[in-house]
Every structure is written in C-alpha cells, then in structure tokens.
N, C-alpha and C positions, 0 to 999 in steps of 0.2 A: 073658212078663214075670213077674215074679215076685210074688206078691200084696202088697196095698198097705192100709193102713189111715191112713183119716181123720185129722186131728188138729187142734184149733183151739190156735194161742198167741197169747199177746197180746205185740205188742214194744214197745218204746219207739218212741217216733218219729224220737228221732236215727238210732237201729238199723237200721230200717225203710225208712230215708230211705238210708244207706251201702249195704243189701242192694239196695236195685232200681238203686242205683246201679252197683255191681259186677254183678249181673246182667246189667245192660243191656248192657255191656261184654262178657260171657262168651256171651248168648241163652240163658243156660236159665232154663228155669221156677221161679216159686219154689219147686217141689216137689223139683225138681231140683236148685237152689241149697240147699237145706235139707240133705235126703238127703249130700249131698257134704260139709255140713258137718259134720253126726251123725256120717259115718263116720270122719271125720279126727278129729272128738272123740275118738268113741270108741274108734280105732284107736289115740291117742296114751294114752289112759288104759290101754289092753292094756298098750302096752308099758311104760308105768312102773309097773304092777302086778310082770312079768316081772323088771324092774330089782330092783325089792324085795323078790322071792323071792331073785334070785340073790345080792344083797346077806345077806339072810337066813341064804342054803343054803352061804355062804362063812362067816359069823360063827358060823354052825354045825357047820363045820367047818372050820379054815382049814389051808391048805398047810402040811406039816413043813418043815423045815429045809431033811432031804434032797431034799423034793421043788424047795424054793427053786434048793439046789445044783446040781440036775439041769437045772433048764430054764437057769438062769444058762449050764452046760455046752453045752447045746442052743442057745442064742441065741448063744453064742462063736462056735461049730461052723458056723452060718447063716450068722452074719456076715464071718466069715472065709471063705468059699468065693463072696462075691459080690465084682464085679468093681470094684474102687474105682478111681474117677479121680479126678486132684488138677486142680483149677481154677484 
C-alpha cells in the first residue's frame, strides 16, 4: 500500500451529511471516499492546466495559412475515401 498521511478537515454538515450518504451507497471508507475525490479534483485541475498551455502554445504560435490549406486538403482526401450511405 502506498504511504498514507493523517489529515483532519472540518466540513459543513450538509456536506458531511451528502458524503456518508453516497458512501454508504458506494461501502468505502471515508478515507477512501476522500482519496477518490482529491484525485478527480486533482486530476480535473491537470487537465485544465494542460488546456491552457495548449491554448497558450497555439496563441503563440498559431497555424499559417498553408498549413490551414493543407489539412483543409487532408480532411477532403479522408473524407472522400470513407464509405458514405444515404438514408
């Protein structure tokens, strides 16, 4: 298991009252319940970190013209070799 450290919070009581309720419903512990929510936190704040680099690393340099033209060419090229049915 992976090491574990302490932590006291304090929550609200409506909070408090919602978590052991969805708990109760799932069987984990609130150590367990927590841990799972920290990570979804945290995991969700990565990726909008990630979003706002590539937003960033696009305003910093954004696609020429040609390159527009090219994939424009490329997406033609895709969509025209898939097999289309009319409905």
């Amino acid at each position: 298991m992976a090491r574990a450290a302490k932590i006291a919070v304090s929550l609200e009581t409506e909070l408090l009252r919602r978590v052991e309720r969805v708990r109760g419903q799932t069987g984990e512990s609130r150590s367990a319940f927590v841990s799972r929510a920290l990570r979804r936190l945290t995991r969700e704040d990565e990726h909008a970190q990630r979003v706002l680099e590539y937003v960033q690393a696009y305003r910093d340099k954004p696609e020429t013209a040609a390159e527009v033209t090219a994939a424009r060419a490329a997406a033609k090229r895709a969509l025209a070799a898939l097999p289309w049915e009319e409905e």
